[in-house]
FIMAR-206148 format. One record per atom (N, C-alpha, C, O): atom name; x, y, z; residue in three letters. Coordinates in pm, 1 decimal. Last residue first. Layout:
BEGIN
("CA",(X,Y,Z),"ALA") ...
//
This chain:
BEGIN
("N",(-9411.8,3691.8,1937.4),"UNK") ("CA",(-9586.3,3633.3,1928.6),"UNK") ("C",(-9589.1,3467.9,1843.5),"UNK") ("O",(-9695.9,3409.1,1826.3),"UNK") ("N",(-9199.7,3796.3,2104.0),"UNK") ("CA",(-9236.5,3720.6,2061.9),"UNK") ("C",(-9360.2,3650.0,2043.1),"UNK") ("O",(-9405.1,3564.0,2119.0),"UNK") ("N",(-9246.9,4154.7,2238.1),"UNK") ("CA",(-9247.3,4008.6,2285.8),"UNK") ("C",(-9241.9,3984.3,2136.7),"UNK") ("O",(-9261.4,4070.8,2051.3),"UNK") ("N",(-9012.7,4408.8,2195.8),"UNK") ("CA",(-9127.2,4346.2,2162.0),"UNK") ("C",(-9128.6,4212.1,2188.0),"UNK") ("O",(-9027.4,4145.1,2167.3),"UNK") ("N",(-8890.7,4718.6,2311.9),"UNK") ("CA",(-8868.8,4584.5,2364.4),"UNK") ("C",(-9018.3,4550.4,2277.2),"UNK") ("O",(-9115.0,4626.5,2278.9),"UNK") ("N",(-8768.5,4988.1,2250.8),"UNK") ("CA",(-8875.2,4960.0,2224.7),"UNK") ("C",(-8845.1,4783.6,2240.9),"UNK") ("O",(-8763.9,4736.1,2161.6),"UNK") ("N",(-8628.6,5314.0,2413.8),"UNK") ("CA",(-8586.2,5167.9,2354.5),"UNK") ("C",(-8743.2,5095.5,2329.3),"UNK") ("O",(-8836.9,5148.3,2389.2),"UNK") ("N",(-8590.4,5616.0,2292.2),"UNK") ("CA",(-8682.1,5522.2,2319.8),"UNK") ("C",(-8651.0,5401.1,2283.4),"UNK") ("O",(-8641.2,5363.1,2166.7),"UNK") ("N",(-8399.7,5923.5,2314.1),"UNK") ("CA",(-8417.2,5797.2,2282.2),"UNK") ("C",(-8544.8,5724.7,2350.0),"UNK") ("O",(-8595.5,5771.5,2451.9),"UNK") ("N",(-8315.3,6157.3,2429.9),"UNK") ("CA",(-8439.1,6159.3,2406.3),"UNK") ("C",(-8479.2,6034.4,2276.5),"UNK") ("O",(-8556.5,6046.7,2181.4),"UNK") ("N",(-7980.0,6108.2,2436.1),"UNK") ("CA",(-8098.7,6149.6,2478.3),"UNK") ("C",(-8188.8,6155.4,2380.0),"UNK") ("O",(-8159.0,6158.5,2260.6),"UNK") ("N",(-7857.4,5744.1,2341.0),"UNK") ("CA",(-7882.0,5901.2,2365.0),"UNK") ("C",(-7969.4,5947.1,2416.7),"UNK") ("O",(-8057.8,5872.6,2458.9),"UNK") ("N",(-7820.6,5411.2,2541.3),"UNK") ("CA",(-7876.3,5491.0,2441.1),"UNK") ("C",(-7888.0,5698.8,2446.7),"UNK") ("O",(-7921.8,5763.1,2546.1),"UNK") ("N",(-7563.6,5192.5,2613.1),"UNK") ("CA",(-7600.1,5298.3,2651.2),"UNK") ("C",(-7708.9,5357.6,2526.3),"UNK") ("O",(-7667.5,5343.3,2411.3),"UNK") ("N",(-7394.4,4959.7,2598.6),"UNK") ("CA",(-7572.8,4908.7,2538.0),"UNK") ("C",(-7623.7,5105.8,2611.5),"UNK") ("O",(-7737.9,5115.2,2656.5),"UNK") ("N",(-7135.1,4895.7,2584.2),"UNK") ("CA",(-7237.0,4925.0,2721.0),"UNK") ("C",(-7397.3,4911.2,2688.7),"UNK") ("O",(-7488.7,4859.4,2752.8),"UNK") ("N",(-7064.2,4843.8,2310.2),"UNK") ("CA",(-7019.4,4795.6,2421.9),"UNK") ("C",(-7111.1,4811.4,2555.1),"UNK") ("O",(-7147.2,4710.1,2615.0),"UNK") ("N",(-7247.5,5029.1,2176.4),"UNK") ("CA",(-7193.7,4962.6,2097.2),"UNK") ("C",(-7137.8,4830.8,2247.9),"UNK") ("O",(-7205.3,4728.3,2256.9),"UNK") ("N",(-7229.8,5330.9,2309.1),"UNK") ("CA",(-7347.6,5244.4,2229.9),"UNK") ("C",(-7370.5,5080.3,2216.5),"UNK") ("O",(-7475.1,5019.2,2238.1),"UNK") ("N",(-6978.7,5346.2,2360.1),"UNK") ("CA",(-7099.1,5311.7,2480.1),"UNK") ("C",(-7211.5,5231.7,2400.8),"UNK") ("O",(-7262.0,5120.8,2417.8),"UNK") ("N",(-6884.2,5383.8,2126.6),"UNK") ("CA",(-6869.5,5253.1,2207.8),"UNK") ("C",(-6939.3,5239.4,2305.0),"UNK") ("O",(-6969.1,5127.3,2346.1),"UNK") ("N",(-6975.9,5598.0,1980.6),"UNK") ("CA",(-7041.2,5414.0,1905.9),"UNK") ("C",(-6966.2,5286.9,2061.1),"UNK") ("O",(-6988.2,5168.0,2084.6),"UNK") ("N",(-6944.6,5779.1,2120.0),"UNK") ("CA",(-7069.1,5709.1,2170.1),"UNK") ("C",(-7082.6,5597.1,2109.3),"UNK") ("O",(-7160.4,5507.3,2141.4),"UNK") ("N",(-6683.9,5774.7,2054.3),"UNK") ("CA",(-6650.3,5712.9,2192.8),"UNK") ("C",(-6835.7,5721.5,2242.5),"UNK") ("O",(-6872.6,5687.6,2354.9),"UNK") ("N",(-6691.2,5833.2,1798.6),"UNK") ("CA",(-6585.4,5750.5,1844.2),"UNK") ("C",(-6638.7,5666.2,1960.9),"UNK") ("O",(-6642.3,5543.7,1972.5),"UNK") ("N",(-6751.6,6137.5,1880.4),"UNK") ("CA",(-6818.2,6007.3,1802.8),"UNK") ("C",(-6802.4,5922.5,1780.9),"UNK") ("O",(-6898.8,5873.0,1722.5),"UNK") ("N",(-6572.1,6256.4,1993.6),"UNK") ("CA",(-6646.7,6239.0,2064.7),"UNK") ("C",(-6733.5,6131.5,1970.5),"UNK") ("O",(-6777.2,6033.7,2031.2),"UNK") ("N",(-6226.0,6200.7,2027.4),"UNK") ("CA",(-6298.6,6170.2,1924.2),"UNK") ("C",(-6450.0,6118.5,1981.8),"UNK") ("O",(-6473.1,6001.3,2011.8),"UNK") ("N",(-5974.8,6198.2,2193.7),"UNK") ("CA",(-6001.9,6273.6,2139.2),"UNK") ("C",(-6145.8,6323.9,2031.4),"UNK") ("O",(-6166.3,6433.1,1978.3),"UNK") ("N",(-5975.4,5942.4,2366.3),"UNK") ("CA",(-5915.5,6069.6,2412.1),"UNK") ("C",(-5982.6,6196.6,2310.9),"UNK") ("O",(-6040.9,6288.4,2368.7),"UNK") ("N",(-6068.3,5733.4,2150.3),"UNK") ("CA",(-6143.6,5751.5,2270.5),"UNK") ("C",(-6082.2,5862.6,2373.1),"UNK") ("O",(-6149.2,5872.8,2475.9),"UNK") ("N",(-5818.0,5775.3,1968.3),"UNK") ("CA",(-5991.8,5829.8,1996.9),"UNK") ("C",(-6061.6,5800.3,2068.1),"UNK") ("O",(-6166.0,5862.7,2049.3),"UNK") ("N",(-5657.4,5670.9,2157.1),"UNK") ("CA",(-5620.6,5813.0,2114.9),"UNK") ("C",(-5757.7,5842.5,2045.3),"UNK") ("O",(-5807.6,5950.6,2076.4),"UNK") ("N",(-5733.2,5403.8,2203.7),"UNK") ("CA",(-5713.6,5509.4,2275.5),"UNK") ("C",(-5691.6,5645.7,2278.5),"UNK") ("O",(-5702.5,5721.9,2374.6),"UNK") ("N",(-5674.1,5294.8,1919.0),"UNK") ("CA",(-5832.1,5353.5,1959.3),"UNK") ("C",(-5784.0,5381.5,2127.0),"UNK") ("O",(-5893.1,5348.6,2173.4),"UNK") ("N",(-5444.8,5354.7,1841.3),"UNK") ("CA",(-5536.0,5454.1,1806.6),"UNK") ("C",(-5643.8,5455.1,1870.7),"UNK") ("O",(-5712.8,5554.5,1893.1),"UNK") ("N",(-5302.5,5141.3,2030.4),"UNK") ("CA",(-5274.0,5281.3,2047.1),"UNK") ("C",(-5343.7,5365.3,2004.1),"UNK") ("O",(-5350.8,5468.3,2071.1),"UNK") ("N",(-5445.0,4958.8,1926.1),"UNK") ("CA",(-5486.4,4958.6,2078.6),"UNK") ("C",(-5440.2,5131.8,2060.2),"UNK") ("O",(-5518.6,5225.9,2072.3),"UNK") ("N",(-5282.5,4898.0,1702.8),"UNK") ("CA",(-5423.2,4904.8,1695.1),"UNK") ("C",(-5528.8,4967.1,1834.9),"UNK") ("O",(-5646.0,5004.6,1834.8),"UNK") ("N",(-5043.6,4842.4,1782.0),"UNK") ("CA",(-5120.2,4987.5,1727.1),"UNK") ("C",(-5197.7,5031.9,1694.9),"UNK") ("O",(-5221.0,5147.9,1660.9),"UNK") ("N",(-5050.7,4601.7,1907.2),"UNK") ("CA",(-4991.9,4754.4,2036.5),"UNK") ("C",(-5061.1,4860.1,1954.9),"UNK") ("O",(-5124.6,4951.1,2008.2),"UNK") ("N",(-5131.7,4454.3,1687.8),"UNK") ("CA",(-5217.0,4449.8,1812.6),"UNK") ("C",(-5195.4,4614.6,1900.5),"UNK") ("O",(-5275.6,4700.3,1937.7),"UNK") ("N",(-4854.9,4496.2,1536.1),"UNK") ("CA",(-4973.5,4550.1,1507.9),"UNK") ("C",(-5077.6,4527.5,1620.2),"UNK") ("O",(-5118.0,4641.1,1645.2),"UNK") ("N",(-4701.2,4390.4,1786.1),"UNK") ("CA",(-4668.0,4538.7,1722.4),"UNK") ("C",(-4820.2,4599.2,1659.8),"UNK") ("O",(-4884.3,4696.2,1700.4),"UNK") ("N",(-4776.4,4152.0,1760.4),"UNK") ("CA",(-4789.6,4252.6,1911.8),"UNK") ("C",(-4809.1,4351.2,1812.6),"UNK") ("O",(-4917.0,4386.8,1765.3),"UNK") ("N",(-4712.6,4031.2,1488.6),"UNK") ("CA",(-4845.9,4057.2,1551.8),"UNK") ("C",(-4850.9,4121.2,1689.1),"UNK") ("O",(-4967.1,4141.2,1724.4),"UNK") ("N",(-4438.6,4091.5,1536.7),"UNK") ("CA",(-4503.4,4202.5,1404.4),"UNK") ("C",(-4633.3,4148.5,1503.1),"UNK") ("O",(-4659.1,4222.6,1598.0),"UNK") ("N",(-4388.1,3884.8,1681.7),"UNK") ("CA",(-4301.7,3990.2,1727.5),"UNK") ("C",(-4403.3,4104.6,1622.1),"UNK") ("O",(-4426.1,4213.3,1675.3),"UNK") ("N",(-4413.8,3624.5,1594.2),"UNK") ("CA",(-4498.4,3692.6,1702.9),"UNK") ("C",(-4456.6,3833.3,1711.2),"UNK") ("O",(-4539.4,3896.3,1777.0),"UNK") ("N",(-4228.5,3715.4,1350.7),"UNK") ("CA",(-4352.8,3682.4,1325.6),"UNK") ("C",(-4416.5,3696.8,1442.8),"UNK") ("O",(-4498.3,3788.4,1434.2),"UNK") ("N",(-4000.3,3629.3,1561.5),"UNK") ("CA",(-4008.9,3733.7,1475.0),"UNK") ("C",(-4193.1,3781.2,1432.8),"UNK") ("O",(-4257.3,3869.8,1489.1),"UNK") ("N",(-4037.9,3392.4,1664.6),"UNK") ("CA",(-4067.7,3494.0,1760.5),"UNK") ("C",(-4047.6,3626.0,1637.2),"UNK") ("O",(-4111.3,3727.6,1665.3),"UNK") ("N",(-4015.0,3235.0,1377.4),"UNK") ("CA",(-4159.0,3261.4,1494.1),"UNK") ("C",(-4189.9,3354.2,1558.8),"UNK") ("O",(-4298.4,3412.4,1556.6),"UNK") ("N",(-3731.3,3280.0,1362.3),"UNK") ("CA",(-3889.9,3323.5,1247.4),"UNK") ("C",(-4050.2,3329.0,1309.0),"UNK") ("O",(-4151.4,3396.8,1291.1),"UNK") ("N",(-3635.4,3140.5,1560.9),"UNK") ("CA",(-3634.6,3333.6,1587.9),"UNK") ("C",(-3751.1,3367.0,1420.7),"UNK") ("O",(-3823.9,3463.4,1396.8),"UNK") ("N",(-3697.7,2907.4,1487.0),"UNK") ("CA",(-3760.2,2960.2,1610.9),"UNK") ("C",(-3736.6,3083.7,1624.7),"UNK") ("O",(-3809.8,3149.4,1698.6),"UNK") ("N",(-3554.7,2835.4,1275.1),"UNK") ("CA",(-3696.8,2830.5,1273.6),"UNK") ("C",(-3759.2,2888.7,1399.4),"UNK") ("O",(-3879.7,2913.8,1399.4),"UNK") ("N",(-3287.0,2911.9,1385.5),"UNK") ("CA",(-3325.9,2974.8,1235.4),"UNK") ("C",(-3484.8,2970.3,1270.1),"UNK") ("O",(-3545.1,3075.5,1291.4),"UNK") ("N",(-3291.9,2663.1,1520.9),"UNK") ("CA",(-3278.4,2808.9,1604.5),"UNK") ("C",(-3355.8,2897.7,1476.0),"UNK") ("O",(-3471.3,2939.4,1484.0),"UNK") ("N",(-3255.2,2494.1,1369.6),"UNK") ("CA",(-3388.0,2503.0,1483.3),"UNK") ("C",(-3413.3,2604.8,1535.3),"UNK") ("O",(-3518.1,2644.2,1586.3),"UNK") ("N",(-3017.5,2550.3,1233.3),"UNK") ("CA",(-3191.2,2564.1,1143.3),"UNK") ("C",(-3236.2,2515.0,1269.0),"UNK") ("O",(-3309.6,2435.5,1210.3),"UNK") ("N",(-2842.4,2491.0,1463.6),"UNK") ("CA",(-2862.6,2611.5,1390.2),"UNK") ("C",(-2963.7,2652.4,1274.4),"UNK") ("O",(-2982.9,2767.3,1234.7),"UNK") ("N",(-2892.7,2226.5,1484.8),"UNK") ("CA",(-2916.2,2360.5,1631.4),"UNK") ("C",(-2933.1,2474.6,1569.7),"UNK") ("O",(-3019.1,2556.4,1602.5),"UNK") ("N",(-2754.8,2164.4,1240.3),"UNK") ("CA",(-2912.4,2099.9,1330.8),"UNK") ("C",(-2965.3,2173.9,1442.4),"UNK") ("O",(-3083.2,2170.7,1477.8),"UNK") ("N",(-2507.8,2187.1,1282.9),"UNK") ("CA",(-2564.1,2271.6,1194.0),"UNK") ("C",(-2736.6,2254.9,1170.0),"UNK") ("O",(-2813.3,2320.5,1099.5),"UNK") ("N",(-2459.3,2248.5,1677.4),"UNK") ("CA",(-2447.4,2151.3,1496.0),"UNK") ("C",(-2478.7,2224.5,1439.1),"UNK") ("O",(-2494.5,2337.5,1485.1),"UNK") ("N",(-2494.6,2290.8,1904.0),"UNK") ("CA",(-2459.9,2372.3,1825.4),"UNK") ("C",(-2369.3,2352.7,1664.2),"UNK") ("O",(-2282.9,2402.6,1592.0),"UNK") ("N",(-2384.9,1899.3,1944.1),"UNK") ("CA",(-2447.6,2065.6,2024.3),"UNK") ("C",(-2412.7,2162.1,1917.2),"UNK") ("O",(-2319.0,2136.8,1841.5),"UNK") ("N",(-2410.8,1734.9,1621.1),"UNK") ("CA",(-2371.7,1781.4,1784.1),"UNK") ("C",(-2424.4,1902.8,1780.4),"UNK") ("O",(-2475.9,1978.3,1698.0),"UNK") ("N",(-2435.3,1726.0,1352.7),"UNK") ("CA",(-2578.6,1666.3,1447.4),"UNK") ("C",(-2501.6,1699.2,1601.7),"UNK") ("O",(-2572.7,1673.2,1698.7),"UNK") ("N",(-2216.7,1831.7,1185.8),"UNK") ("CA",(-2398.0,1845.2,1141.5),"UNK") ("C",(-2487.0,1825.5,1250.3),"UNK") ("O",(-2594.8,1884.4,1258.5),"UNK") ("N",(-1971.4,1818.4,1331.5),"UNK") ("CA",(-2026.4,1930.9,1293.6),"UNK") ("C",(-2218.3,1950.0,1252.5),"UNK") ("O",(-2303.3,2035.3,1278.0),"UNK") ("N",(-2059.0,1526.7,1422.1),"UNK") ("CA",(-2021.5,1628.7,1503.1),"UNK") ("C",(-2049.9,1763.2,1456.7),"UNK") ("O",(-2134.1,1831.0,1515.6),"UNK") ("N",(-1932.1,1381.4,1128.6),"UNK") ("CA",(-2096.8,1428.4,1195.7),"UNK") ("C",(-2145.5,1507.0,1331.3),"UNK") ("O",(-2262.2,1544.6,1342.1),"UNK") ("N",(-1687.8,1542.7,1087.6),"UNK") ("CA",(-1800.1,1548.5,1011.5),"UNK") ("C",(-1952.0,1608.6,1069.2),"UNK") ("O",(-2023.9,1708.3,1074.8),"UNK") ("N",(-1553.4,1422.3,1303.5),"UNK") ("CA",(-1568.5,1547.7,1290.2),"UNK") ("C",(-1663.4,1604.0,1171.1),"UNK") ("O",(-1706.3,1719.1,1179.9),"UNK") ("N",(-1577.9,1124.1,1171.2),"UNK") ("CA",(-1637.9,1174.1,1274.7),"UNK") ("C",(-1665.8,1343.9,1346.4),"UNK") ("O",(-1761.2,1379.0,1415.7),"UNK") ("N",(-1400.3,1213.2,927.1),"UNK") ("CA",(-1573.9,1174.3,910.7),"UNK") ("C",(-1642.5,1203.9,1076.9),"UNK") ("O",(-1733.3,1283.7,1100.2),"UNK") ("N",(-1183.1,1267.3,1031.7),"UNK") ("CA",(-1238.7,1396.4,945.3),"UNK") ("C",(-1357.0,1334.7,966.7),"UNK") ("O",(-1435.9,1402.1,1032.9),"UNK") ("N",(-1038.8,1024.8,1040.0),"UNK") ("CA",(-1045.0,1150.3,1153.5),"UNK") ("C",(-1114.1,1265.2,1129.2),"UNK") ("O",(-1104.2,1361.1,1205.8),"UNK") ("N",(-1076.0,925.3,851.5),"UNK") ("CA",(-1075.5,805.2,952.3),"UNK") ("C",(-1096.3,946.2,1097.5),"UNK") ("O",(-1151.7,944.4,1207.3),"UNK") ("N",(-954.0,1032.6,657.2),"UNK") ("CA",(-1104.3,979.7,624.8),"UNK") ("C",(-1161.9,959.6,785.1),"UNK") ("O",(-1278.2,979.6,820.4),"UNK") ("N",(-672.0,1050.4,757.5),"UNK") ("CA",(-755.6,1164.8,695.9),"UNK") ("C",(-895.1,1120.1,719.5),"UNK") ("O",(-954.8,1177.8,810.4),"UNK") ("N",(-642.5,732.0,665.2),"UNK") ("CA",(-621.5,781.2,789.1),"UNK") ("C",(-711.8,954.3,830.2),"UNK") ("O",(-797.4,964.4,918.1),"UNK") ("N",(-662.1,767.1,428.0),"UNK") ("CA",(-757.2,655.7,500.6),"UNK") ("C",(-766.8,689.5,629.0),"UNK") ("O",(-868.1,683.0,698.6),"UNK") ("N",(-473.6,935.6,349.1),"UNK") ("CA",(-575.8,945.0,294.2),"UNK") ("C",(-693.8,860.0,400.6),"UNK") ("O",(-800.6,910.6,435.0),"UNK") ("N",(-215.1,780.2,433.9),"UNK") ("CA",(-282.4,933.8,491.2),"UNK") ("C",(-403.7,960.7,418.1),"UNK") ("O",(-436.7,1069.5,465.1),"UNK") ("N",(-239.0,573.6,255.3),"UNK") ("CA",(-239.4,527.6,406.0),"UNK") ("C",(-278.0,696.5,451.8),"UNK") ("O",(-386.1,714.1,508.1),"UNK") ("N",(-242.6,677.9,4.1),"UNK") ("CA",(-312.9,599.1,26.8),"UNK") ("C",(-345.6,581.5,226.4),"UNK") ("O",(-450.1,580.4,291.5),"UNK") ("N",(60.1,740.3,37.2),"UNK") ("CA",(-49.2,843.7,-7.8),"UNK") ("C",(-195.5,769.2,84.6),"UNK") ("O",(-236.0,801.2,196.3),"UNK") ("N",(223.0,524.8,104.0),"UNK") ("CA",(206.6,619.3,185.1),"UNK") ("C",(71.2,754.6,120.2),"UNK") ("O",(16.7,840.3,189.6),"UNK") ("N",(40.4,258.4,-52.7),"UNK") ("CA",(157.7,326.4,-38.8),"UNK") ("C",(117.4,415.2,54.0),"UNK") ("O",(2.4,410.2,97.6),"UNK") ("N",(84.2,-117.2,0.0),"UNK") ("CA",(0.0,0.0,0.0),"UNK") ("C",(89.0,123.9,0.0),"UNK") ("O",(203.2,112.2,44.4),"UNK") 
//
C-alpha cells in the first residue's frame, strides 16, 4: 500500500467523525436551522404585538379625542342609548 493511500484513510478516519459532530452535535448545523426556525416565529410573534400595540394605540387616542368615536362605544359595548331615545322591547308572538 503506499504512503499516499495510508494518509488518505487515515484523513477519512479523523475527518468523518468530525463530520458528523459538525452536522448533528451541540450547536451543529441541526441547532442552527432550529434556532433559524424559532427566531422566524418569535419574529412573526413579534409584528403581531406590534400591530395588536397599534391598533390599541389609536383607539385610545380616539377615545381621548374623538367624541363620536366614543358614543359608538358606549353604544356599541355598554348598550347605553342618547338622549331623548326610546328603547322599544317586543315580545315574541
Amino acid at each position: 500500500m503506499s504512503r499516499k493511500k495510508i494518509i488518505i484513510g487515515v484523513s477519512v478516519l479523523f475527518l468523518f467523525p468530525l463530520l458528523v459532530m459538525i452536522i448533528s452535535g451541540g450547536n451543529g448545523f441541526l441547532d442552527l436551522k432550529r434556532l433559524k426556525k424559532e427566531r422566524a416565529e418569535i419574529v412573526e410573534q413579534s409584528r403581531d404585538i406590534e400591530s395588536k400595540n397599534l391598533k390599541l394605540y389609536r383607539k385610545v387616542e380616539r377615545l381621548k379625542n374623538d367624541p363620536v368615536f366614543i358614543e359608538n362605544v358606549a353604544r356599541q359595548e355598554l348598550g347605553m342609548i342618547g338622549k331623548d331615545e326610546i328603547i322599544l322591547k317586543f315580545k315574541d308572538g
